[in-house]
MMTF fields as JSON, N, C-alpha, C and O atoms, coordinates in Angstrom:
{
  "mmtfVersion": "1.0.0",
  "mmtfProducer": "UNKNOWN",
  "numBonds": 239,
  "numAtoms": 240,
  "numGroups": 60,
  "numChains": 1,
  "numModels": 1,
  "chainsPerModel": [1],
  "groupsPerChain": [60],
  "chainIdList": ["A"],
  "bondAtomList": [4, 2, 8, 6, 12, 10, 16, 14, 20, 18, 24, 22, 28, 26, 32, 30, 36, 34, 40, 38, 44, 42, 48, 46, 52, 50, 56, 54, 60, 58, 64, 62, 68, 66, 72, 70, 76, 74, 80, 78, 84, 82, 88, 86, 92, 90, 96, 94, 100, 98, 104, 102, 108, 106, 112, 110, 116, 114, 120, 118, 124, 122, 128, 126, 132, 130, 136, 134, 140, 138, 144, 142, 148, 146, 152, 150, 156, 154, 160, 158, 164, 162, 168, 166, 172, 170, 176, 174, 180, 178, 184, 182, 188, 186, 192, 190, 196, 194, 200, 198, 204, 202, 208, 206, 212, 210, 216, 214, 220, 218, 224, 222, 228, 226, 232, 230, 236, 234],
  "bondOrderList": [1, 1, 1, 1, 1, 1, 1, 1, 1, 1, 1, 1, 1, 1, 1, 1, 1, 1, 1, 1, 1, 1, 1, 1, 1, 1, 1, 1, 1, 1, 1, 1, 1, 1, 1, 1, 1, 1, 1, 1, 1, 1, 1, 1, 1, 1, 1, 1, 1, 1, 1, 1, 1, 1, 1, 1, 1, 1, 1],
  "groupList": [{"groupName": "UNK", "atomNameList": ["N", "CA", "C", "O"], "elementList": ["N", "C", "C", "O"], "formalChargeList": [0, 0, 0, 0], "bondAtomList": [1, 0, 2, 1, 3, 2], "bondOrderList": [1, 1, 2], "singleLetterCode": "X", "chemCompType": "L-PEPTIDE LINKING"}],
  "groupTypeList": [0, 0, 0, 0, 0, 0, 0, 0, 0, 0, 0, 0, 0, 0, 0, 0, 0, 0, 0, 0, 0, 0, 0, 0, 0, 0, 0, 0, 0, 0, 0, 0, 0, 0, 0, 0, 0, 0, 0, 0, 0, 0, 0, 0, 0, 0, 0, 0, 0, 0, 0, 0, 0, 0, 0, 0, 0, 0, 0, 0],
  "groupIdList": [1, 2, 3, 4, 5, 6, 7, 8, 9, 10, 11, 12, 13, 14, 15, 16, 17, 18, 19, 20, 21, 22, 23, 24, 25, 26, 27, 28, 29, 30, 31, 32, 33, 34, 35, 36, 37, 38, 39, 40, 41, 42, 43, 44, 45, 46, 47, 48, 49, 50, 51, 52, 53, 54, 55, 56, 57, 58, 59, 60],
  "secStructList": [7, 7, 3, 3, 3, 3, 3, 3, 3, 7, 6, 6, 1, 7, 3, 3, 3, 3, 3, 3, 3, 3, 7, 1, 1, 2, 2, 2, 2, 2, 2, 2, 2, 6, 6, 1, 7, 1, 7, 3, 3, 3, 3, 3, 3, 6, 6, 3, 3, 3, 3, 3, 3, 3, 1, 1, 7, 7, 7, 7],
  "xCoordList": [0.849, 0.0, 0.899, 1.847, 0.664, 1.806, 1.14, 0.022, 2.95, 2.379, 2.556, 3.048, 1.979, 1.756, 2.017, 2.076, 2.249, 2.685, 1.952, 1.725, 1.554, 1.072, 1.891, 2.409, 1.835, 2.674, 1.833, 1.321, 1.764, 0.893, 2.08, 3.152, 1.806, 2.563, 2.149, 0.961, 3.698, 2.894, 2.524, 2.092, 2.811, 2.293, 3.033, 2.758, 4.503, 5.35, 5.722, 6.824, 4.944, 4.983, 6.008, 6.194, 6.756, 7.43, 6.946, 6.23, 7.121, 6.704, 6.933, 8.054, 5.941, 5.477, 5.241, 6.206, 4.274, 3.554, 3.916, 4.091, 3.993, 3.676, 2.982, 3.178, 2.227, 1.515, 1.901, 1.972, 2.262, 2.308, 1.143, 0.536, 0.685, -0.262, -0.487, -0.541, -0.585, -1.098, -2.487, -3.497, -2.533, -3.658, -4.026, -2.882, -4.522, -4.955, -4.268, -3.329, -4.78, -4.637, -4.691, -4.975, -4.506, -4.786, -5.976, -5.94, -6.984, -8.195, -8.841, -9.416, -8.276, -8.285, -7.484, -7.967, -6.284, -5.417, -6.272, -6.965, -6.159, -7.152, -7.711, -7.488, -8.781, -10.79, -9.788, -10.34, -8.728, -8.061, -7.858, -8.511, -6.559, -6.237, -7.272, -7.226, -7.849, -9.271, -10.033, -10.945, -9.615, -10.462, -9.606, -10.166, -8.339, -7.757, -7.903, -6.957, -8.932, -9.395, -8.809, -8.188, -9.342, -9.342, -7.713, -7.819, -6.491, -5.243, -4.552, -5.436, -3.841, -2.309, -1.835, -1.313, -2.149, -1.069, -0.802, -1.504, 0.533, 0.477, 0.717, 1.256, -0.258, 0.101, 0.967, 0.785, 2.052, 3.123, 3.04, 2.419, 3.331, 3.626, 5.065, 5.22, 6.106, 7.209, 7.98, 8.194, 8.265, 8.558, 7.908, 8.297, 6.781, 5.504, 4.623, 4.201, 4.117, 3.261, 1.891, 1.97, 0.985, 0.004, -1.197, -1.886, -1.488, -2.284, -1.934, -0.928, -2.332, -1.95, -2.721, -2.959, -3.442, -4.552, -3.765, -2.808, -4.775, -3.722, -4.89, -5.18, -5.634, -6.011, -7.489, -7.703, -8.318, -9.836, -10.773, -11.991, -10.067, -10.771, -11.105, -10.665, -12.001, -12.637, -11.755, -11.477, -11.463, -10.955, -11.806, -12.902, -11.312, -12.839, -12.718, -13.673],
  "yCoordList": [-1.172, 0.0, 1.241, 1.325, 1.994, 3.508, 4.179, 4.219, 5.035, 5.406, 7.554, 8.089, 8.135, 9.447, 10.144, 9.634, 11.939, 12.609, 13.895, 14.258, 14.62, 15.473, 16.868, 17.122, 17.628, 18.759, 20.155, 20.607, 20.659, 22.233, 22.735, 22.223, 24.105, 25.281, 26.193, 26.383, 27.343, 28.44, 29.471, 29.147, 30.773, 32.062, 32.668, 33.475, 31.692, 32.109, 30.984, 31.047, 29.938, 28.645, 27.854, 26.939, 28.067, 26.669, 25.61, 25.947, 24.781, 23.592, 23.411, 23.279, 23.414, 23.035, 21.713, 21.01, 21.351, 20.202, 19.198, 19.566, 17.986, 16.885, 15.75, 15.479, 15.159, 13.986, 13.23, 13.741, 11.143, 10.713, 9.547, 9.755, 8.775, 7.837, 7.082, 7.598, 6.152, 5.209, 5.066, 5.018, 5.006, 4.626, 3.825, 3.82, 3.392, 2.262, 3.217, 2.905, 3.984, 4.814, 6.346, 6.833, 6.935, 8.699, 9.147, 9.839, 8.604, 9.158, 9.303, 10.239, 7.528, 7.413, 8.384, 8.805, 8.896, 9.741, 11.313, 11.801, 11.669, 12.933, 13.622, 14.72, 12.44, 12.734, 12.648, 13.425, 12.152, 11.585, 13.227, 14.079, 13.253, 14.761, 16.153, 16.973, 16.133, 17.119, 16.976, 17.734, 15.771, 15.977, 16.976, 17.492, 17.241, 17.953, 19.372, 20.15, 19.591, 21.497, 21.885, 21.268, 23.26, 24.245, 24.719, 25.689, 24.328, 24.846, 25.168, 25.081, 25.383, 25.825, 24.359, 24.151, 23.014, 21.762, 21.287, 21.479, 20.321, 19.444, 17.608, 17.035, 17.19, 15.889, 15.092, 15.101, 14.346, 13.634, 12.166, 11.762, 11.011, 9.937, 9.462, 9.24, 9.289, 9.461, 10.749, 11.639, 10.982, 12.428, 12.916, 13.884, 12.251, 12.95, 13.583, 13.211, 14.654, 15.555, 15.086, 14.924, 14.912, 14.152, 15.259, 15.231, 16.488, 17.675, 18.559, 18.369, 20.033, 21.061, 21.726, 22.367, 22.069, 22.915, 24.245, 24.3, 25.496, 27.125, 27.541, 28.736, 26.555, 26.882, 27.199, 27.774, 27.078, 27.624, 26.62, 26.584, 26.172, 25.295, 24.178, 23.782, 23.516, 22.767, 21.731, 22.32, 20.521, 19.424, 18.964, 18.481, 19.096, 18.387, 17.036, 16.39],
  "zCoordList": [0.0, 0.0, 0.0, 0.781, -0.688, -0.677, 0.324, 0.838, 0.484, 1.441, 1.019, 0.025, 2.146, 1.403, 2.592, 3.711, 2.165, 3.144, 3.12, 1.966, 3.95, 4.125, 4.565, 5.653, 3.436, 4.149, 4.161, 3.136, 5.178, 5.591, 5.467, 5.791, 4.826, 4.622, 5.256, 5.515, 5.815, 6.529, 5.277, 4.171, 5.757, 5.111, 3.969, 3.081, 4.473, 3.397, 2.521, 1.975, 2.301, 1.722, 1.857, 1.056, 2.802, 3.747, 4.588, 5.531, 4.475, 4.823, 6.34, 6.83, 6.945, 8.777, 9.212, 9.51, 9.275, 10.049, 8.839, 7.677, 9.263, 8.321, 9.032, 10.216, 8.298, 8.771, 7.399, 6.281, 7.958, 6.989, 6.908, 7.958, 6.458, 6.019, 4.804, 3.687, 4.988, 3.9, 3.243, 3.945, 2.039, 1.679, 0.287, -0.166, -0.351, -1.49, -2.829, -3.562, -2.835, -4.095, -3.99, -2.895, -4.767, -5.191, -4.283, -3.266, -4.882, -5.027, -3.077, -2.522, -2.372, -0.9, -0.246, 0.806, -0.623, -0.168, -0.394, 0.499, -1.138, -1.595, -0.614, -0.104, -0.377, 0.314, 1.696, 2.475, 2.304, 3.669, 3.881, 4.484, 3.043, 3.051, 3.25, 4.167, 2.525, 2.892, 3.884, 4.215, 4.521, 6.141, 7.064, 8.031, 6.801, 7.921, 7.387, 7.261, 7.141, 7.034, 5.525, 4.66, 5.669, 4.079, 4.664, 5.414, 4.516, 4.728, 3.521, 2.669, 3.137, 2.256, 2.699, 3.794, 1.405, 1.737, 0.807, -0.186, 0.746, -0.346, 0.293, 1.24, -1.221, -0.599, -1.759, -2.976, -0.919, -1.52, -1.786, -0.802, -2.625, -2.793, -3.23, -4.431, -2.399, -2.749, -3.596, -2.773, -4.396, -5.05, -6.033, -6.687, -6.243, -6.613, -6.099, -5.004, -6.692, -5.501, -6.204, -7.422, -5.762, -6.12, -6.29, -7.31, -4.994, -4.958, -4.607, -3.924, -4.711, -3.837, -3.609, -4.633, -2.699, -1.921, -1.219, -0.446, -1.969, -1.852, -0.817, -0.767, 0.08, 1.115, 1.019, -0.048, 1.562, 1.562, 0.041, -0.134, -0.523, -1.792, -1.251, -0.171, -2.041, -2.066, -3.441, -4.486, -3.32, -4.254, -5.205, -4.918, -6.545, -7.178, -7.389, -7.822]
}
């Protein structure tokens, strides 16, 4: 199962908090990620960046 990383950015788009987790695919990782609030994040799968949320959006 891959595994994925969560990175919140502050104000000046450096990288803060990380949370990491596993999940099946993209799409499980995604909807995971969007539970932890409307932030400035990106989510990683090894050195692929998979999404990037510029904060307050909604994922389609």
């Amino acid at each position: 199962m891959p595994y994925y990383r969560l990175y919140f950015l502050d104000r000046r788009g450096r990288f803060g908090r990380v949370e990491g987790f596993a999940a099946q695919d993209d799409a499980i990782a995604i909807r995971q990620a969007e539970g932890h609030g409307e932030t400035v994040k990106e989510l990683w799968c090894g050195g692929r960046r998979v999404k990037q949320w510029s904060g307050g959006e909604k994922a389609a």
